[in-house]
C-alpha positions in Angstrom: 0.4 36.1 -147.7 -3.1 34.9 -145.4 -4.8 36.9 -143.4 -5.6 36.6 -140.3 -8.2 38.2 -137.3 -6.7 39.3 -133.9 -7.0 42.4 -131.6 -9.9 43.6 -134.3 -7.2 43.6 -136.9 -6.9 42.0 -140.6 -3.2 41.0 -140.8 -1.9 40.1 -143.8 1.0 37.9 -143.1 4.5 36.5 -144.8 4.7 34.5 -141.8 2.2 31.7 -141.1 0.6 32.3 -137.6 -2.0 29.1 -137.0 -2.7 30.3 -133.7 -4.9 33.3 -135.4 -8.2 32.9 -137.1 -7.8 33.5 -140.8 -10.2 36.0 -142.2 -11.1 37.6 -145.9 -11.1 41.2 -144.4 -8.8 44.0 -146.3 -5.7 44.3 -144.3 -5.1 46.5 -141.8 -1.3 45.5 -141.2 1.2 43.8 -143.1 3.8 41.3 -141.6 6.6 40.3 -144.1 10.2 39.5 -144.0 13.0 42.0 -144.9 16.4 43.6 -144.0 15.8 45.7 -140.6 18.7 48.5 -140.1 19.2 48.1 -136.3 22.1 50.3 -136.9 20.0 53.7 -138.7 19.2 56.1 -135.9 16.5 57.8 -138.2 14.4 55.3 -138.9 13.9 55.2 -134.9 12.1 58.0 -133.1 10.9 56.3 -130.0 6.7 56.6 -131.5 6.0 55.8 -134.9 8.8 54.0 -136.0 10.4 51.3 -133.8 13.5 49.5 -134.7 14.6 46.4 -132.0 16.7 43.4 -131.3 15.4 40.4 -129.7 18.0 37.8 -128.7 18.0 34.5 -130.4 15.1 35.7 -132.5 16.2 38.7 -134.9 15.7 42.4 -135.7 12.3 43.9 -136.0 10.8 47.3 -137.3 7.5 48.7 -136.5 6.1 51.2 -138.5 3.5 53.9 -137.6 0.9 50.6 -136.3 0.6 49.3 -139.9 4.2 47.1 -141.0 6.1 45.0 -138.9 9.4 44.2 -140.8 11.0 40.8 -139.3 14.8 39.8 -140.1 14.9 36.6 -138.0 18.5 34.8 -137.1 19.3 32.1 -139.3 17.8 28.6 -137.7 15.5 30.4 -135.3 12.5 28.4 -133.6 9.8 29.5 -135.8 7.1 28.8 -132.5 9.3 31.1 -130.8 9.8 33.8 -133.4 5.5 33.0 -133.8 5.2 33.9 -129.6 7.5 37.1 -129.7 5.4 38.8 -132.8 2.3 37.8 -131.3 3.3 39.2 -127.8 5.7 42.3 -127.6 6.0 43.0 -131.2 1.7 43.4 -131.9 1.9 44.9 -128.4 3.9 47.9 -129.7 2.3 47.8 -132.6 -1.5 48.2 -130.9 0.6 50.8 -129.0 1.1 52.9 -132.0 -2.4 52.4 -132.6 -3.5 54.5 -129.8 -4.5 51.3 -127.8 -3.8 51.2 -123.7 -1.9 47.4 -123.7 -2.1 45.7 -120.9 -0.3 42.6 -119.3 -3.7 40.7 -118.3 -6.2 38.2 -119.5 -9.6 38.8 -120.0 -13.1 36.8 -119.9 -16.9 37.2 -120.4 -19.0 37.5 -117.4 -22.1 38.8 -118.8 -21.2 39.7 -121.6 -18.5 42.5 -119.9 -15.0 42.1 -119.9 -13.3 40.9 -116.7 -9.7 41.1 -116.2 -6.9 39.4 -114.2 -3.7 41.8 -114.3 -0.5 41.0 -112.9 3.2 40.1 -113.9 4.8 36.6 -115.9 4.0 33.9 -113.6 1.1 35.4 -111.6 -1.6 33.3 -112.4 -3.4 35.1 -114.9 -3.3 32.1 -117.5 -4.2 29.4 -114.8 -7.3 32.0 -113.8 -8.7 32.5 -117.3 -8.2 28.5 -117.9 -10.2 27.7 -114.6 -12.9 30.0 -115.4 -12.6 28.5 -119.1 -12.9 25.4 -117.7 -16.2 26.5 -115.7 -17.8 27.2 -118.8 -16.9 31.2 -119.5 -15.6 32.5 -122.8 -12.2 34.4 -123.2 -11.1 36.8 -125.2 -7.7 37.7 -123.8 -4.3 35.9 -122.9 -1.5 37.7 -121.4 -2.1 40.9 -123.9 -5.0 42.4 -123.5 -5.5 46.2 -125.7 -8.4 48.5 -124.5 -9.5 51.0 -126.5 -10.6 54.1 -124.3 -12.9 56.5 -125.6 -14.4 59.2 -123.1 -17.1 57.1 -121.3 -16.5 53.3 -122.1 -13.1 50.7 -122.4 -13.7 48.2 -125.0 -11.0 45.5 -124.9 -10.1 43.4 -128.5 -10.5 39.9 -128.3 -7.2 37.7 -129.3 -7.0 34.8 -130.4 -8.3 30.9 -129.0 -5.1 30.0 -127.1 -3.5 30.2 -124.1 0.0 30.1 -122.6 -0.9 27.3 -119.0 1.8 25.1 -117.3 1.0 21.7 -117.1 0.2 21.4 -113.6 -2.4 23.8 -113.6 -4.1 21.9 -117.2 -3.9 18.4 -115.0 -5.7 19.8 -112.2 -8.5 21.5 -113.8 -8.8 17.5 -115.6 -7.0 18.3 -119.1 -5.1 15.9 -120.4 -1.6 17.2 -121.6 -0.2 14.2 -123.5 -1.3 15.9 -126.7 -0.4 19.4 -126.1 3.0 20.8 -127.3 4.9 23.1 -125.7 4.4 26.7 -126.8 8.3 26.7 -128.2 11.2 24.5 -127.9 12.7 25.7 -124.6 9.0 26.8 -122.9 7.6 25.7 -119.4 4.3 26.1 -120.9 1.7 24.5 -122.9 0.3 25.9 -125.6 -3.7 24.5 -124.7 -5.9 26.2 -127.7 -9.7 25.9 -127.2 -11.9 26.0 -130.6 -14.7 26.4 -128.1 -15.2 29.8 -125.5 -13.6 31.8 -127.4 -15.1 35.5 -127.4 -14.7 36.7 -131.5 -16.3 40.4 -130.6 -15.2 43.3 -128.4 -17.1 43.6 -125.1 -17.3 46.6 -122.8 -14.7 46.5 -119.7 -16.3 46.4 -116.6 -13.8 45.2 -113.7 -9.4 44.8 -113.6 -8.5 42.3 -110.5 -4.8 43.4 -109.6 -3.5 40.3 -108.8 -1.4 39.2 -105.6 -0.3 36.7 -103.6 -0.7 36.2 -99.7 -1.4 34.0 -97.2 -5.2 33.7 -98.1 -7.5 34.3 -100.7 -9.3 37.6 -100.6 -10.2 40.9 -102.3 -10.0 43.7 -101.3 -10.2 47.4 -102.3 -7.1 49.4 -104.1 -6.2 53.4 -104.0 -6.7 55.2 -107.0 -3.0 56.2 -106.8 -2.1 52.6 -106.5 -4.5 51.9 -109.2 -2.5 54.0 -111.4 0.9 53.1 -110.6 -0.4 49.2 -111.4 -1.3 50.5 -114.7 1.7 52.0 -115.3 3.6 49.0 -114.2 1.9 46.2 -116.0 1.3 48.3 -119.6 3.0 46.3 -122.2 4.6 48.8 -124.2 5.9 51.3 -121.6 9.9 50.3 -122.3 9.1 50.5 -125.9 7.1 53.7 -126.9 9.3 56.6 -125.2 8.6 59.8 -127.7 7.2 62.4 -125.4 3.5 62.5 -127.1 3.0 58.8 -127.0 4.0 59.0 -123.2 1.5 61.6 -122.5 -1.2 60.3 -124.1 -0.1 56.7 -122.3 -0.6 58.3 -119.2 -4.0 59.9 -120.1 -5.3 56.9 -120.7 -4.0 55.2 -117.8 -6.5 58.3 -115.9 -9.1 57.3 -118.3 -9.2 54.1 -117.7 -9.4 54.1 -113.4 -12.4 56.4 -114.4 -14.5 54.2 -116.2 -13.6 50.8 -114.8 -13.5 49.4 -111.4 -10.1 47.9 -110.0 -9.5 45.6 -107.0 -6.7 43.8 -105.1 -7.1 40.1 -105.7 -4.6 37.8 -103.3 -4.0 34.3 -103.3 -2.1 31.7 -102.0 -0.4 28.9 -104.0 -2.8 26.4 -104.6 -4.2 25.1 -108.0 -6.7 22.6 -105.9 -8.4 25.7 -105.0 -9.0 27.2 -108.0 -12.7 26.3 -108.1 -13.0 28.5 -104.9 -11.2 31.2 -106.9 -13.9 31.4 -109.3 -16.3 31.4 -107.1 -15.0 34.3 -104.7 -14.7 36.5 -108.2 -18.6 35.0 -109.6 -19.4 36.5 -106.1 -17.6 40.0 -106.6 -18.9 40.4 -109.3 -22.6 40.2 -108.0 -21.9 42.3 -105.8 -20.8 45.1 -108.2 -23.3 44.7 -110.1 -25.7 45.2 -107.4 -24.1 48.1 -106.2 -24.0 49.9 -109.8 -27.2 49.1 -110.4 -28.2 51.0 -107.2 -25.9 53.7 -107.6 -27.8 53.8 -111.3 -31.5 54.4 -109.3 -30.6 56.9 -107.0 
């Protein structure tokens, strides 16, 4: 086994995962190949103990946020089975854990956690690569797990890769002859960064909801529709269905709009304009600041 750092984890791992950063820490979870019963209803109970089929990669059981069991299919794409424990497998996983997962990446603006939230295919690679690109560190792609205590969100940093097409790596200036694709059949470029990566937790200061529109703007979002984005883009919500773990999904969801501040964030297609993009949010950000800090005197 090696052991490897991710989502403020030790992993001890059967499988070799050289996206991670390997570590000397005591393990906190345990990744090995076995037999997985898909067929034994016990073993499943919708919370602690997950049991799952993923097509054209193999059969999976997640145990109470500490094992993940992997029975692969014969010949599978070992990149591929790499991306699917790394994304919805650890997602559940972190779920168990008492983590709130969301589908967003994450960088450091001043030394706070700032989020771009939104579906596959909405930009929030190409947004965490520009600002990359400008110089910021990142600490999440694509999965991002907040731990929510009463008065503070602290997202987990990943790991120092992301998942970017190859049209929006040429037109921030990278050059993509060297990067392979992040499996066999994958749009996407696996573009890993040794540099700007953010190793340590930060405090979680703003979630841009992301859109898409006829311009670029931001603009203000409901609580209501703050909540119903959370629900929507949560990673595990399909996954973890026992009654408690729902509940307590949903109380964090609450939590969460509590502590941190949300806002719509539309744009149109256009990768040339993703230097303006950075700037509108360096500019938002300002401005929140400014107005915390005032809200902090009075």
């Amino acid at each position: 086994m090696k052991f490897y750092q991710v989502y403020n984890l030790c992993i001890a791992s059967e499988l070799e995962l050289p996206e991670l950063l390997e570590t000397n820490s005591e393990a906190d979870v345990i990744i090995r190949f076995g037999t997985v019963d898909i067929t034994s209803k016990d073993k499943y109970d919708g919370g602690k103990n997950i049991v799952g089929k993923i097509p054209e990669v193999g059969e999976f059981f997640i145990q109470g946020g500490r094992e993940i069991i992997i029975e692969p299919l014969p010949n599978v794409d070992e990149s591929l089975l790499r991306t699917v424990v790394l994304g919805p497998v650890l997602c559940v996983l972190l779920g168990q854990r008492g983590l709130l997962v969301l589908h967003a990446s994450c960088i450091n603006i001043n030394n706070k956690a700032v989020a771009f939230m939104g579906g596959s295919g909405w930009g929030k690679s190409t947004l965490a690569a520009a600002f990359h690109h400008h110089g910021y560190d990142v600490l999440t792609d694509d999965v991002m797990p907040i731990k929510i205590t009463e008065n503070k969100a602290l997202v987990f940093p990943a790991y120092p890769q992301m998942k970017v097409s190859p049209e929006a790596l040429i037109s921030l200036g990278k050059n993509t002859k060297s990067l392979s694709k992040v499996y066999e059949n994958s749009r996407k470029l696996s573009y890993k960064f040794p540099n700007g990566f953010q190793q340590n937790p930060l405090p979680l200061q703003q979630i841009y909801v992301l859109g898409k529109g006829s311009k670029h703007e931001i603009t203000p979002i409901q609580p209501q529709n703050t909540f119903l984005e959370l629900v929507r883009h949560t990673r595990t919500i399909n996954s973890l269905t026992e009654k408690q773990f729902v509940s307590n999904h949903l109380h964090l969801c609450t939590q969460l709009i509590k502590i941190v501040s949300f806002s719509r964030f539309t744009r149109k297609p256009s990768l040339a304009d993703l230097p303006k993009l950075v700037k509108l949010v360096e500019s938002d950000i300002v401005q929140i600041s400014d107005s915390n800090s005032l809200l902090s005197v009075s």
